[in-house]
PLY file of the C-alpha trace (Angstrom):
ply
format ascii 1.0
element vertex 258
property float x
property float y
property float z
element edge 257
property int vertex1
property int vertex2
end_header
0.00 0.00 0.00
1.47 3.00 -1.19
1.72 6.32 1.18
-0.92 7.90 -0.35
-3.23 5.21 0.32
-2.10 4.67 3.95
-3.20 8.42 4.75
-6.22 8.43 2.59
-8.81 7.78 5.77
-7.27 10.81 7.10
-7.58 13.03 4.28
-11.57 11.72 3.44
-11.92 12.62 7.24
-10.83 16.23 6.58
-12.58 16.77 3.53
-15.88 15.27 4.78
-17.38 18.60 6.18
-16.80 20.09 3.27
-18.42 17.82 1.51
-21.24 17.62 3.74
-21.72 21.84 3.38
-21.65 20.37 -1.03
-24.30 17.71 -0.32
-26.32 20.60 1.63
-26.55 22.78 -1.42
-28.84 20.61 -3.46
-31.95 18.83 -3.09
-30.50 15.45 -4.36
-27.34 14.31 -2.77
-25.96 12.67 -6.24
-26.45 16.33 -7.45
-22.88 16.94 -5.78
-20.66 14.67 -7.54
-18.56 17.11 -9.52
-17.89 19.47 -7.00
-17.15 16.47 -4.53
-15.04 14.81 -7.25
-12.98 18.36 -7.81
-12.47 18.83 -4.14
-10.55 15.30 -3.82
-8.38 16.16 -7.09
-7.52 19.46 -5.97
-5.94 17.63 -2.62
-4.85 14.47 -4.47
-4.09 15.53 -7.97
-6.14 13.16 -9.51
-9.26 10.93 -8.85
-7.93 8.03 -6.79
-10.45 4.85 -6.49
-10.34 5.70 -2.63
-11.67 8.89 -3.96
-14.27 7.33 -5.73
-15.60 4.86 -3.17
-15.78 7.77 -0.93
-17.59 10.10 -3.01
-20.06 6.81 -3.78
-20.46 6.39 0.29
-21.06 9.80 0.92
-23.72 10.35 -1.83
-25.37 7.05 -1.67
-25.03 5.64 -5.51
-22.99 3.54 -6.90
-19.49 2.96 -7.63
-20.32 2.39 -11.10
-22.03 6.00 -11.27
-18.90 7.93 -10.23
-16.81 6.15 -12.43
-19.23 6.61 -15.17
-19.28 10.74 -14.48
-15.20 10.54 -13.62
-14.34 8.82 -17.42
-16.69 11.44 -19.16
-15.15 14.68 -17.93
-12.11 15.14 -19.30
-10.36 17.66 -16.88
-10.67 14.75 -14.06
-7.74 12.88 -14.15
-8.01 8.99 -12.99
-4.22 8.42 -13.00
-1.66 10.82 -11.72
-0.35 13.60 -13.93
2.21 16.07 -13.82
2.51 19.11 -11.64
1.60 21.25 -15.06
-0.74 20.45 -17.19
0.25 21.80 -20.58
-2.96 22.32 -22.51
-1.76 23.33 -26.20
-5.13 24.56 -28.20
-5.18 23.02 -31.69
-8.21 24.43 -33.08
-9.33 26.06 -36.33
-8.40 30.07 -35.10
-4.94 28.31 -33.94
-3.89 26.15 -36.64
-4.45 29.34 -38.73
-2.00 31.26 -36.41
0.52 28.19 -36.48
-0.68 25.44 -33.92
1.50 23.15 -35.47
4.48 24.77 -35.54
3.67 25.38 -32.11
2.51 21.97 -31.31
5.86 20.31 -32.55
8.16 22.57 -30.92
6.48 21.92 -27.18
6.76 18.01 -28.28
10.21 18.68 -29.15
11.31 21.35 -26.03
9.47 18.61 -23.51
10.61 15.27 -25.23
7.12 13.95 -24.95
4.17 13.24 -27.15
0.19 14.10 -26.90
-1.49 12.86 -23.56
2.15 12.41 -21.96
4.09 13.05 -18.80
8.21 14.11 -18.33
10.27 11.59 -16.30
10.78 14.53 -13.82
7.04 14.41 -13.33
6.82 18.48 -13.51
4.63 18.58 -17.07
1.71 16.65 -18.83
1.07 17.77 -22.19
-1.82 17.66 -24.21
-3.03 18.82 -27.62
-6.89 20.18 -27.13
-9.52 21.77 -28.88
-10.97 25.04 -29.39
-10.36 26.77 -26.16
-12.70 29.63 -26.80
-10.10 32.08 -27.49
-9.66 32.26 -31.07
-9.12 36.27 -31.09
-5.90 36.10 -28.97
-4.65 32.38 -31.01
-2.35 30.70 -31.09
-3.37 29.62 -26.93
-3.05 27.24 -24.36
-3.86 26.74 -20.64
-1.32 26.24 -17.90
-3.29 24.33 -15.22
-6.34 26.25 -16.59
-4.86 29.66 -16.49
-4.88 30.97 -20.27
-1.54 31.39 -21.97
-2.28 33.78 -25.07
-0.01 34.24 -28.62
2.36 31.95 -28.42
5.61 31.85 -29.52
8.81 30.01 -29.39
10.41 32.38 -27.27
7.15 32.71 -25.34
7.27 29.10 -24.68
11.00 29.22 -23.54
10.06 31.74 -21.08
7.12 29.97 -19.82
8.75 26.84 -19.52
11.70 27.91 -17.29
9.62 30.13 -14.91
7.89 26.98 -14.16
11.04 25.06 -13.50
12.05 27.75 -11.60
8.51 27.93 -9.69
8.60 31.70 -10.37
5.98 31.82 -12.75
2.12 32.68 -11.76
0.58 29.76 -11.68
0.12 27.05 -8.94
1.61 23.56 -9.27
-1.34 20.86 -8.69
-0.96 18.61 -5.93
0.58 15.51 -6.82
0.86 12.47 -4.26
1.85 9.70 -6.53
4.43 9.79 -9.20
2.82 9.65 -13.04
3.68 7.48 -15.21
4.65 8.27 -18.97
0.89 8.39 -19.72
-2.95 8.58 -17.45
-4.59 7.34 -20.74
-6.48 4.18 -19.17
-5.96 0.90 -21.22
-9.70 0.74 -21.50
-10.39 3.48 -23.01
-8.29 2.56 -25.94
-9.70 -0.32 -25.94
-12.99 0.50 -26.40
-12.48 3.57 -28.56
-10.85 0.89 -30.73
-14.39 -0.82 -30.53
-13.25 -3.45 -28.43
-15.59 -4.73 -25.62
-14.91 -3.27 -22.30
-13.29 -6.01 -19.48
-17.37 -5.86 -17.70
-18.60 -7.01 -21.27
-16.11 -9.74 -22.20
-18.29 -13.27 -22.74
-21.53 -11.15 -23.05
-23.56 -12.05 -26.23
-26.35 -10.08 -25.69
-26.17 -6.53 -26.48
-29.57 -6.19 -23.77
-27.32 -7.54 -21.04
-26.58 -3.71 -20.28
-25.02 -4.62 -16.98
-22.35 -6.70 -17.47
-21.14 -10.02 -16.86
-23.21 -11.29 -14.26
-24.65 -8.22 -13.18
-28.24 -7.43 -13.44
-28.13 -4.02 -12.86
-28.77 -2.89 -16.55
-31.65 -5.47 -16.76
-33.37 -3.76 -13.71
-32.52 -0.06 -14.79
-34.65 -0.95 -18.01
-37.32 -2.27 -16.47
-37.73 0.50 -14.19
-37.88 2.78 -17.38
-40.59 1.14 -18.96
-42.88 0.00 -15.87
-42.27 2.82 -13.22
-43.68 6.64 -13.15
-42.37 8.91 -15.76
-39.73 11.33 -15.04
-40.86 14.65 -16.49
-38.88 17.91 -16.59
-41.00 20.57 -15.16
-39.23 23.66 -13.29
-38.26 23.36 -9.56
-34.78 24.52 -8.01
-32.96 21.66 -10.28
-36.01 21.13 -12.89
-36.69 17.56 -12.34
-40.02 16.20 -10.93
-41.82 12.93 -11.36
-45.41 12.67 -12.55
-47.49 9.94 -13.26
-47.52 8.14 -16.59
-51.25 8.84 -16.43
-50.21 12.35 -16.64
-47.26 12.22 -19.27
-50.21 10.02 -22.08
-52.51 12.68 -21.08
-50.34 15.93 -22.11
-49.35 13.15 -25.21
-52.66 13.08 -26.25
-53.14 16.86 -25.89
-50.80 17.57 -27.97
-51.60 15.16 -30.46
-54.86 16.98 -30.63
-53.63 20.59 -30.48
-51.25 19.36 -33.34
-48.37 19.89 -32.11
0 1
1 2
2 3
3 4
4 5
5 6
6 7
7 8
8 9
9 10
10 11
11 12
12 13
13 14
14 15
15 16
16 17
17 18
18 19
19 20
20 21
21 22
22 23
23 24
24 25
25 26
26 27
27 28
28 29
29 30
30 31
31 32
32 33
33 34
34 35
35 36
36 37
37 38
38 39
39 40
40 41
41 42
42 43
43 44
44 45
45 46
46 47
47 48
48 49
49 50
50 51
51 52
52 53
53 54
54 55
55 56
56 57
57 58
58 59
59 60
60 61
61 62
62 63
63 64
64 65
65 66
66 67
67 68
68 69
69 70
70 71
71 72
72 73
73 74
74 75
75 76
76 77
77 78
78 79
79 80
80 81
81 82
82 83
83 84
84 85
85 86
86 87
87 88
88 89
89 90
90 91
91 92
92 93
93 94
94 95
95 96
96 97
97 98
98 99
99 100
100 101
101 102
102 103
103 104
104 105
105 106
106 107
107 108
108 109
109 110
110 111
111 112
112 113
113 114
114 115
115 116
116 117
117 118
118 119
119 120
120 121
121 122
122 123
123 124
124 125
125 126
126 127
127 128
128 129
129 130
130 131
131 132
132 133
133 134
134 135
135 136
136 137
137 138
138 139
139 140
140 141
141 142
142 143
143 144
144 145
145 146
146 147
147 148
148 149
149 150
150 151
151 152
152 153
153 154
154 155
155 156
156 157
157 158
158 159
159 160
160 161
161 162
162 163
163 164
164 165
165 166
166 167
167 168
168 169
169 170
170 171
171 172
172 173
173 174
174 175
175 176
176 177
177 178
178 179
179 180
180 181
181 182
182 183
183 184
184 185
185 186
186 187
187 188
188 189
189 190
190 191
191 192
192 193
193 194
194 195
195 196
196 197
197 198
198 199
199 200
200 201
201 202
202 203
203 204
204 205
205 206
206 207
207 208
208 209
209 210
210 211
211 212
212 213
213 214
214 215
215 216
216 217
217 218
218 219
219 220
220 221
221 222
222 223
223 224
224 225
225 226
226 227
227 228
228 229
229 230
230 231
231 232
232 233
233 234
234 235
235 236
236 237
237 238
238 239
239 240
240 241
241 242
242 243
243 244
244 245
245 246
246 247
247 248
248 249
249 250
250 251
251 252
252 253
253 254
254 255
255 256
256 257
């Protein structure tokens, strides 16, 4: 068990009233997630499974739900990165203005590729798109802070302030060492349209949950036999009515042409 591990209980301990004044904010605890999820990367520097399981306890849903939300999001990190995330922007108003000039010499001033980590641990670099600042292009983010008309000797300069830790930005917390990449196997395996490990000896495409797991199976069935959710306007828009009510406004419509 690595160190980080070992004083995990101790950090979910500490972070718990916060979380608890996150969960108070909303009407439906699950409603907290992200800002639960950001809170433990901003101490850990990525999204641990301890985090996770945590953030799962303290909510009351599943494992498989935070996961799900952690993977889609791609500024949550589920292996460690660097101290700097390099975000280089590689969109239309940049390539323009000379992304890929730009792009190649930060691959060749940091010895890495897209999506990786120095040895040194210090820098993860990745190539993104648009970053909504097309007017000031060619940009990039420096642990989210905007870097804007870049340049070689821009870069240089940026580059050793943060070696030197004299430049404006704060390093992210980092309590395990990165690898060269935090690309999980998985996801290249099923962007490569490869089953996913849960789905591996499933035939049926209807199984939804897995391998054993019925989960998907009962989610269904509580879509089609249970009350209708319908989206009417409360604090977080979300109320259930009856199905007796959703076939009526159906039919109303029907009628009113619509």
């Amino acid at each position: 068990m690595s160190e980080r591990e070992q004083s995990f209980p101790a950090l979910r301990e500490r972070l718990r009233p916060q979380c608890e004044r996150l969960i108070a904010q909303y009407e439906r605890k699950r409603s907290a997630l992200l800002p639960i999820v950001h809170l433990f990367q901003e101490h850990e520097g990525f999204v641990s499974p301890q985090a996770m399981e945590a953030a799962s306890e303290m909510l009351d849903c599943t494992l498989a739900e935070v996961e799900g939300t952690v993977s889609f999001y791609t500024l949550f990190y589920r292996r460690p990165v660097g101290k700097y995330v390099l975000q280089v922007c590689r969109g239309l108003a940049c390539a323009i203005n000379g992304a890929e000039e730009i792009l190649a010499y930060f691959r060749g001033k940091l010895g890495i590729g897209n999506l990786e980590t120095t040895p040194d641990g210090l820098f993860s670099y990745e190539e993104v798109e648009c970053l909504a600042s097309c007017d000031r292009a060619t940009c990039m983010q420096v642990n989210l802070e905007f870097v804007y008309s870049l340049t070689p000797q821009k870069i240089d300069e940026l580059l050793d302030a943060l070696r030197a830790g004299t430049y404006a930005v704060a390093p992210m917390a980092q309590t395990d060492a990165p690898s060269r990449t935090w690309q999980i196997a998985q996801d290249k395996q099923v962007s490569r349209g490869e089953k996913s490990p849960g789905a591996v000896g499933v035939s049926s495409p209807n199984n939804a949950g897995g391998l054993g797991d019925a989960a998907g199976v009962i989610m269904l069935d509580n879509i089609v036999n249970r009350d209708v959710t319908f989206f009417r306007e409360t604090k977080e828009r979300a109320v259930v009515d009856s199905r007796a009510l959703v076939e009526t406004l159906a039919k109303e419509a029907d009628v009113a042409g619509h």
